[in-house]
N, C-alpha and C positions, 0 to 999 in steps of 0.2 A: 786138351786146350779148352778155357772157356770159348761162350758164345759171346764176352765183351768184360768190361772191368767192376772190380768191387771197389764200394765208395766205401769210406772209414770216414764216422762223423764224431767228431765230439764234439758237443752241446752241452754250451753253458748261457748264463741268464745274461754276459753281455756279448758274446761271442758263438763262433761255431767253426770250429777246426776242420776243414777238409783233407781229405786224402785219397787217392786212388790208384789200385793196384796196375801192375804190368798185364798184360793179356792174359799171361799164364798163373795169375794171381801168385806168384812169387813173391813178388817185393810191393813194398808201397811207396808213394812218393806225397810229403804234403802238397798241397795245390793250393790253399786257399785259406784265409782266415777271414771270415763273414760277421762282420760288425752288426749285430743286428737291430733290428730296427723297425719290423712290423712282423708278423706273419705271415704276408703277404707277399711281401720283399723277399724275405729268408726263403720261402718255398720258390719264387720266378726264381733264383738265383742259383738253388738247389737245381732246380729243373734244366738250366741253363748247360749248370756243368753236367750234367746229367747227358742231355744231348751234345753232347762236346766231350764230351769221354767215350764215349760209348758204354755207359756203365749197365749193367742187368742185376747187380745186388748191392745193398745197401745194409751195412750192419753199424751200431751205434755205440759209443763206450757208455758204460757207469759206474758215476768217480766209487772208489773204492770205501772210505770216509764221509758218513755226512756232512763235513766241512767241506764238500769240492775237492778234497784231495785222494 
């Protein structure tokens, strides 16, 4: 068993997709789409769900395409 959950981010330039796994990092569930808005904001918000999940790793996509997709 983990010690807490994995956060799954994808990061885009208007947006930022959250996700975060089961205890047993099995499945993920999204949780969140983060409209972004400063650096500043995007990181308290991060941090927010952060403490509110219980999350201990954080891994991040990148788009496949340099078109974002």
């Amino acid at each position: 068993m983990l010690d807490g959950r994995i956060m799954g981010l994808d990061i885009g330039d208007k947006t930022i997709g959250v996700a975060v796994s089961d205890i047993m990092g099995i499945t993920a569930q999204g949780v969140k789409t983060i409209r972004r808005e400063s650096k500043k904001k995007d990181i308290e918000e991060l941090k927010n769900i952060i403490k509110e999940r219980q999350v201990n790793k954080i891994v991040s996509g990148l788009p496949k395409n340099m078109n974002g997709t």
